[in-house]
C-alpha positions in Angstrom: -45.2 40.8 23.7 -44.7 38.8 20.7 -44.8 35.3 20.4 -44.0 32.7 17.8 -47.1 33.5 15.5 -46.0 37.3 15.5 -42.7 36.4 14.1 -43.6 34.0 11.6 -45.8 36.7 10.2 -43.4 39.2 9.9 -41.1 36.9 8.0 -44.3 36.1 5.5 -44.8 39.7 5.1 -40.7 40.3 4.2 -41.1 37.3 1.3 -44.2 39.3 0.6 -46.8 36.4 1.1 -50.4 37.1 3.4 -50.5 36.7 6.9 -52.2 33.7 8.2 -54.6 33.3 11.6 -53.3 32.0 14.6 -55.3 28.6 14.8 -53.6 27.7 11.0 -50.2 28.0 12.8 -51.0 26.4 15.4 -51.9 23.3 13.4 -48.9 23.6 11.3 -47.1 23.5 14.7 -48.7 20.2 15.7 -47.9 18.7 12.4 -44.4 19.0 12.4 -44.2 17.7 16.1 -46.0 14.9 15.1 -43.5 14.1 12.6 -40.4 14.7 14.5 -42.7 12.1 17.4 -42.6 9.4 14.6 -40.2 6.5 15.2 -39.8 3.0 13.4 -40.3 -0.6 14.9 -37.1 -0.9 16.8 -37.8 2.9 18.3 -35.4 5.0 16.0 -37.0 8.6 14.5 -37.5 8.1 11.1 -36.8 11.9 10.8 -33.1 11.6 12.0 -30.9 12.1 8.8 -27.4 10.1 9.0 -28.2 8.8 11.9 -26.2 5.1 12.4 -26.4 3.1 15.4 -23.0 1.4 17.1 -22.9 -2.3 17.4 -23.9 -2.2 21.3 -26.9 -0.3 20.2 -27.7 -3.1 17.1 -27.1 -6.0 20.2 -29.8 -4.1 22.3 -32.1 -3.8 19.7 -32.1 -7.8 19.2 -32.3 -8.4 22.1 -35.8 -6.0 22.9 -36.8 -8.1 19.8 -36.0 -11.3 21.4 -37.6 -10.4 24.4 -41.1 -9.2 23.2 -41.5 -12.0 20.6 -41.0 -14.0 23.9 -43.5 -12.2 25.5 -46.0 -12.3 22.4 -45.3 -16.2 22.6 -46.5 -16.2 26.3 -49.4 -14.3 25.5 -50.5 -16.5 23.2 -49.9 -19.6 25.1 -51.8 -17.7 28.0 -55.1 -17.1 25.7 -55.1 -20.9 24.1 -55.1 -21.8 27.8 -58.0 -19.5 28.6 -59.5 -20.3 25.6 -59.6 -23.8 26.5 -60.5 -23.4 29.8 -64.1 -21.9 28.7 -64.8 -24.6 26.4 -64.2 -27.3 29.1 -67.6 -28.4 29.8 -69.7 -29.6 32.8 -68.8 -33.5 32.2 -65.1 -33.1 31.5 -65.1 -32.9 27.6 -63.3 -30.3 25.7 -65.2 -28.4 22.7 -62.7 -25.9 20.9 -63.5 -24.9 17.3 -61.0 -26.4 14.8 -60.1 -23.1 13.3 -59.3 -21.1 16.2 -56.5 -24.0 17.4 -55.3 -23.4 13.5 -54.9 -20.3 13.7 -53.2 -20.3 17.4 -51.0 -22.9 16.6 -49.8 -21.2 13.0 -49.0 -18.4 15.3 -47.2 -20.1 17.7 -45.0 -21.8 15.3 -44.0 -18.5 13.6 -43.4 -16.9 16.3 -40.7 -19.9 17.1 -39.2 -19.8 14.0 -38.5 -16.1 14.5 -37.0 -16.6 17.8 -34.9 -19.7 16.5 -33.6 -17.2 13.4 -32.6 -14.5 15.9 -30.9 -17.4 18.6 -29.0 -18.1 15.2 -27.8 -14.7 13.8 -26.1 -14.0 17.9 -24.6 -17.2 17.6 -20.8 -17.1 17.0 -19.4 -18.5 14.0 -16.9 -22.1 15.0 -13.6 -21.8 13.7 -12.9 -23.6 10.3 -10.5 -26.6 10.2 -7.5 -26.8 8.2 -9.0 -29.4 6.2 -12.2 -27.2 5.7 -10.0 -24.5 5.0 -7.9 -26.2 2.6 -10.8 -27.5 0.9 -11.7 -24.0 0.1 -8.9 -22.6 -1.2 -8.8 -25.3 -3.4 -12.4 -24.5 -4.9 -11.1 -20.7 -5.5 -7.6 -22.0 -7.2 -6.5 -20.2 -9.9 -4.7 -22.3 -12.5 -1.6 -20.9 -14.5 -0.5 -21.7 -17.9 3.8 -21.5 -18.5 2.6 -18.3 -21.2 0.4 -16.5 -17.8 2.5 -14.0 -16.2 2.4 -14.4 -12.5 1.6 -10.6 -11.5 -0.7 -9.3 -14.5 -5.0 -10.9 -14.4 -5.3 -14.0 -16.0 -6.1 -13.8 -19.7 -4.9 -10.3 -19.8 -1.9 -10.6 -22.1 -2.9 -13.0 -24.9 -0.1 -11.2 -26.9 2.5 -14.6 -25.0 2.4 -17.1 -27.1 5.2 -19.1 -25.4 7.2 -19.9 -21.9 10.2 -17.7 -23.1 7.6 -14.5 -24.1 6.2 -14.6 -20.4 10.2 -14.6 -18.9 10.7 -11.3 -20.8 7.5 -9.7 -20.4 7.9 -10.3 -16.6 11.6 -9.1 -16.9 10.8 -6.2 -18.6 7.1 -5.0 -16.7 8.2 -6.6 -13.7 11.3 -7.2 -12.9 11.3 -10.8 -12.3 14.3 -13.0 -12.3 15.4 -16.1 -11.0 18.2 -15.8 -8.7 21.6 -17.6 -9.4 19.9 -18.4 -13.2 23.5 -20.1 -13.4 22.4 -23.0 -11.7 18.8 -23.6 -12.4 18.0 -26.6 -13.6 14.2 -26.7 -13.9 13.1 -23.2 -14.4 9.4 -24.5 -15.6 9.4 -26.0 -12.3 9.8 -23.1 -10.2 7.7 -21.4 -12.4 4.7 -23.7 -11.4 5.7 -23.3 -7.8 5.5 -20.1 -7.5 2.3 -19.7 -9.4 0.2 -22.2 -6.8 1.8 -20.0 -4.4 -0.2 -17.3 -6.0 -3.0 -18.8 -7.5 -3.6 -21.0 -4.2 -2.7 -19.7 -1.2 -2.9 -16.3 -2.6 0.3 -15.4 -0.9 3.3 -12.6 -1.7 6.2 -13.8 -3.1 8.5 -11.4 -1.2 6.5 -11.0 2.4 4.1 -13.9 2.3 1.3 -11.6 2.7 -2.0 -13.9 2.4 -4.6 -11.9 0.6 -8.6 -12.9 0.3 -7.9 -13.5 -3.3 -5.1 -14.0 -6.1 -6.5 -10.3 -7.5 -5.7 -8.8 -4.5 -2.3 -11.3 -4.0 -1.6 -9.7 -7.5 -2.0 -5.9 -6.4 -0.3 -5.8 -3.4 2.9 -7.1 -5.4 2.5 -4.7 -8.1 1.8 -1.6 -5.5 4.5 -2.7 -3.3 6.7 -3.5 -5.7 7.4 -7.3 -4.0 7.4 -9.0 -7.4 10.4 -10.9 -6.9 11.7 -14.3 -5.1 13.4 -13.6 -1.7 16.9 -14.8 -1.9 18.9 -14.0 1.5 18.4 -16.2 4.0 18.9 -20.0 4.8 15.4 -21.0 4.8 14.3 -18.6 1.8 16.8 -20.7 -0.3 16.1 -23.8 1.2 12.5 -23.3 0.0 13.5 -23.4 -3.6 16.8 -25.3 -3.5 15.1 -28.8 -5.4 14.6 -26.4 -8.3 18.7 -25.8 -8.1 21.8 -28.0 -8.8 25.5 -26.5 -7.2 27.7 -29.2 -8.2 29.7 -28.2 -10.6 30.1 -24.9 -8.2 31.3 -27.1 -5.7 33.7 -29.3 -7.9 35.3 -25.5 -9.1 35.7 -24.4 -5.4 37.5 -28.2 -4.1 39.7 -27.7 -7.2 40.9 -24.0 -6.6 41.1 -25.3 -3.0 43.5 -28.1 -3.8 46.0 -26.4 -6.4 46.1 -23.3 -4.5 47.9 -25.5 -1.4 50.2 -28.0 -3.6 51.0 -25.4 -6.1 55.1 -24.6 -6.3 56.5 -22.4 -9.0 60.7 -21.6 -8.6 61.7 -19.5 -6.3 58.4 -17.9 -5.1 56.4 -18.5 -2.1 52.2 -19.3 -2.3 49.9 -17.5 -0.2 46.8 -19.5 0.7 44.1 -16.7 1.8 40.9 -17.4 3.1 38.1 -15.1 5.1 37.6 -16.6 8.0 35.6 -13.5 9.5 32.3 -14.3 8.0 29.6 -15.6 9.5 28.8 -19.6 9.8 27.3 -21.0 6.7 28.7 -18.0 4.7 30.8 -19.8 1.7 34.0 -18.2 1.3 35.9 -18.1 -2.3 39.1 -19.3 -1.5 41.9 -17.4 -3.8 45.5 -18.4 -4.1 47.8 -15.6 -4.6 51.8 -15.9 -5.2 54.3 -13.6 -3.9 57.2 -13.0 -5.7 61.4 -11.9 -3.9 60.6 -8.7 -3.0 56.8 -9.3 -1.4 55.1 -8.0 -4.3 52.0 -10.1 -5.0 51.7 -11.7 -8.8 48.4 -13.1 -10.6 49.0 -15.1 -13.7 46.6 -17.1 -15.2 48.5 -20.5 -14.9 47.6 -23.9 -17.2 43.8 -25.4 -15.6 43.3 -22.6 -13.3 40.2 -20.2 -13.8 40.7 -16.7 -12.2 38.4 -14.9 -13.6 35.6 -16.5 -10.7 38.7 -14.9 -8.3 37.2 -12.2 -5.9 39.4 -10.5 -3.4 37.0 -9.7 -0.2 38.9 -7.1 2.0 35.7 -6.4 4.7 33.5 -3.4 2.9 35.0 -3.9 -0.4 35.4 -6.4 -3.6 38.1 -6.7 -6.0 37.3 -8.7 -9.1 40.1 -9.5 -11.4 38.9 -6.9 -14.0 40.4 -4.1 -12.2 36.8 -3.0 -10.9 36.5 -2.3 -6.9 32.1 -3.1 -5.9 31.4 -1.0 -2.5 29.0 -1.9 0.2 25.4 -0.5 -0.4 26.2 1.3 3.1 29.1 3.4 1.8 26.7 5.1 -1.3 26.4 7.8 -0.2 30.5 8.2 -0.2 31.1 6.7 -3.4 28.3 8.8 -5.2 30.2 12.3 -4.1 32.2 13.8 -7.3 34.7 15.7 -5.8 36.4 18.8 -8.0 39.8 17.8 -8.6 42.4 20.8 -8.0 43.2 22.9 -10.5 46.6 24.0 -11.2 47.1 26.9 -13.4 50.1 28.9 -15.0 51.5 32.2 -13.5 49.8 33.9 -16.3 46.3 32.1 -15.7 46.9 33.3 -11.8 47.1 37.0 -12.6 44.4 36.7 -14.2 42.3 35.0 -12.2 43.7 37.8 -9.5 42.9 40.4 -11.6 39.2 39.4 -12.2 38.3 38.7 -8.4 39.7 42.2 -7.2 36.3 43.2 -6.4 35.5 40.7 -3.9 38.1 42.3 -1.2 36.5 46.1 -1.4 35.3 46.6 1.6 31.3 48.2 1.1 30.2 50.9 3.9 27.0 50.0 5.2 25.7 53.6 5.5 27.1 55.1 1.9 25.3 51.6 0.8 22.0 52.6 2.1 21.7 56.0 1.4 22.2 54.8 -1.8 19.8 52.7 -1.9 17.5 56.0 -0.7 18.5 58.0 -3.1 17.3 55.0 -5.9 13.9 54.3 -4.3 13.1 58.2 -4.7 14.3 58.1 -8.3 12.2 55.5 -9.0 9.1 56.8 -6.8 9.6 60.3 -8.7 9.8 58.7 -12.2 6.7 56.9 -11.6 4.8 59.9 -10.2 6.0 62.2 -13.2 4.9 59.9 -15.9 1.2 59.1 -14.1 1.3 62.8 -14.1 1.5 63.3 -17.6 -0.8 60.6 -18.9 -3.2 62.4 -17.1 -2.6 66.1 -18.5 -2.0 65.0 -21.7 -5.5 63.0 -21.9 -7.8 66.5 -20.6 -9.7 67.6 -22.9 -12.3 70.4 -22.7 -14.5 68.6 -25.3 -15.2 65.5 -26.3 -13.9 64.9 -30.3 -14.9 61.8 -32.4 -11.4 61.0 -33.9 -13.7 59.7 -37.0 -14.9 62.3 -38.0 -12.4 65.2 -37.6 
C-alpha cells in the first residue's frame, strides 16, 4: 500500500530530482502544518490570502480585546494586592519597594488608557448642529469671481478675461442661459447666487443634489447634463424672481386687455378671446381678433397696437403671427413623419411604369424553382471539382527540375 511518502517520490522521480527518506518528509510535513497553525493577536491565520472579516466579526474582535485587557487589569490589581499583603509586617507597617509600585502602577495606567481608547472608537458619533454644520461649509467655501465659470474647476480657464467671456463660454460648453433674459435686470446678481449655491452648499442647479464637495457638485452637473436653472414651477421661479422685473410685461398685457374691449371699427364686430382652460396661475395672452360681414376673421396691425407679441393658443397647438404653427413636445413623433406625397403621372409615364413592373405578377413554380436551384449547386460543385482536378495533374512531375537552371 502506498502512502503519502510513496507518492511524493514518484512525482520527484517524474521532475527527475532524488528521492528523499521518509523521516525528511515527515518533517517537511510538520513544517507546513505548523505554518498553516499560525494565527495573529486577534486569532486570524496569517496564511489565509484575501481573507476580510465582516463588521460583526471586527465588533467581536473588540470586544475579546476589551474583555482581556479587563482581565489583564484585574490581574494586576490582584498581584499589587498580594504583593502588599507579604510585605505587611508583624506591627502593622507596610514595606513595598519603590520600584515595583512604579512599575505596577505604569501598568495599570496603560492598560486604562487602552481601555478608555477602545470605550471611545464603539462610541457613536452625536449628530452635528446646523450651526456646526453651517460653520463648516463655510470653512470649505469656494469663492467665485464674475470671469469663473460655474461648472468648469476653479482657475481652469484663465483664457476669461471678463463677465461677458464667461456668459459665452458657458453658452457655448455648457449650455447655460438665463431664462426670460428679457426681463433680467441684475444678471451679475444671479450670477453670484447661483455660484454660492455651488461653491457653498455644493448643490445642483437643476436637482439640488448636495454633493461632499463643489468638485463633485461640478461633475454630477457636467455628467448629468443638469447645468442649467430650473424654470417651471411656482416656487423654482419664485426662488429667483428679486433677480427679475415684469413690469413693463404687465403694462403690455392691461393695455392689449383694454383696447381689445372698447375697440370699434365700422361695421364689424370685435371678438374678445381668452383661454380660460388653463390651469390657476397660468397667465393667459389675451388676443383681440375682429370679424368682418361674412364671419371671416381679420388681423390688421391698427395705430398703438403690437401684434407681433399675439399668440393664438388652440389646446396642443400655437399660432404666432408669422404664419408658423409650434406643436406640443408630445406630438413629435407625428410632426417628425415625412410623408411621400402622391405622385400623379401622364398616360405615357403609366405605360411605362406598367411596362417595367410586368415581372412582379409572374407567378414562379416552387418546384421548376428548386430544381433549378439543383441543377446550379451541381454546376458549381462540378466546376470546382474539375479545376482542383487539374491544378493537381498539371503540377506532377516525375522529377524534380530547378527552373534556374534549365
Amino acid at each position: 500500500m502506498q502512502t503519502e511518502w510513496h507518492r511524493y517520490n514518484l512525482k520527484r522521480k517524474v521532475a527527475e530530482l532524488p528521492a528523499i527518506d521518509e523521516k525528511t518528509f515527515n518533517d517537511k510535513v510538520s513544517k507546513i502544518n505548523e505554518q498553516r497553525k499560525q494565527v495573529d493577536n486577534f486569532g486570524i491565520n496569517v496564511n489565509e490570502k484575501d481573507s476580510k472579516l465582516s463588521p460583526k466579526d471586527l465588533k467581536k474582535l473588540q470586544k475579546q480585546e476589551l474583555l482581556k485587557k479587563k482581565q489583564d487589569l484585574l490581574e494586576l490589581a490582584k498581584k499589587q494586592i498580594e504583593l502588599k499583603l507579604k510585605r505587611i509586617q508583624d506591627d502593622g507597617s507596610l514595606t513595598l519597594r519603590p520600584e515595583v509600585e512604579k512599575t505596577l502602577n505604569d501598568k495599570i495606567q496603560q492598560l486604562s488608557s487602552d481601555i478608555e481608547k477602545i470605550q471611545f472608537k464603539n462610541k457613536p458619533r452625536e449628530p452635528l448642529s446646523e450651526e456646526e454644520i453651517y460653520k463648516k461649509k463655510l470653512a470649505n467655501q469656494k469663492e467665485f469671481k464674475e470671469t469663473d465659470c460655474l461648472f468648469c474647476p476653479l482657475g481652469s480657464n484663465k483664457k476669461i478675461t471678463t463677465y461677458e467671456e464667461n456668459i459665452e463660454h458657458m453658452k457655448l460648453e455648457h449650455g447655460f442661459t438665463f431664462p426670460e433674459e428679457k426681463y433680467l435686470i441684475n444678471p451679475k446678481g444671479l450670477l453670484k447666487y447661483l455660484s454660492e449655491k455651488i461653491g457653498l452648499g455644493n448643490m445642483c442647479l437643476s436637482c439640488n443634489f448636495e454633493g461632499k464637495s463643489t468638485e463633485s457638485c461640478q461633475q454630477h452637473m457636467i455628467m448629468k447634463q443638469h447645468c442649467k436653472i430650473p424654470y417651471f414651477t411656482e416656487d423654482e421661479k419664485f426662488e429667483i424672481s428679486e433677480f427679475y422685473d415684469f413690469t413693463e410685461y404687465n403694462k403690455d398685457r392691461s393695455f392689449n386687455k383694454k383696447y381689445g374691449s372698447e375697440s370699434v371699427v365700422d361695421d364689424d364686430e370685435w371678438d374678445d378671446v381668452e383661454d380660460d382652460s388653463g390651469d390657476e396661475g397660468e397667465t393667459q395672452l389675451v388676443v383681440t381678433r375682429r370679424i368682418d360681414k361674412n364671419g371671416n376673421y381679420i388681423y390688421e396691425d391698427d395705430e398703438g397696437v403690437d401684434y407681433t407679441d399675439a399668440i393664438f393658443n388652440s389646446g396642443d397647438k400655437l399660432y404666432l403671427p408669422n404664419g408658423l404653427v409650434l406643436g406640443n413636445k408630445k406630438d413629435l413623433q407625428v410632426y417628425s413623419k415625412h410623408v411621400k406625397k402622391e405622385r400623379t403621372v401622364t398616360e405615357g409615364q403609366g405605360t411605362v411604369l406598367a411596362a417595367e413592373s410586368r415581372h412582379f405578377i409572374t407567378l414562379i413554380d416552387k418546384k421548376e424553382f428548386a430544381e433549378k436551384k439543383r441543377t446550379w449547386q451541381k454546376q458549381t460543385t462540378d466546376a470546382k471539382r474539375d479545376e482542383k482536378r487539374y491544378a493537381k495533374n498539371a503540377n506532377n512531375q516525375m522529377f524534380y527540375r530547378d527552373q534556374l537552371l534549365q
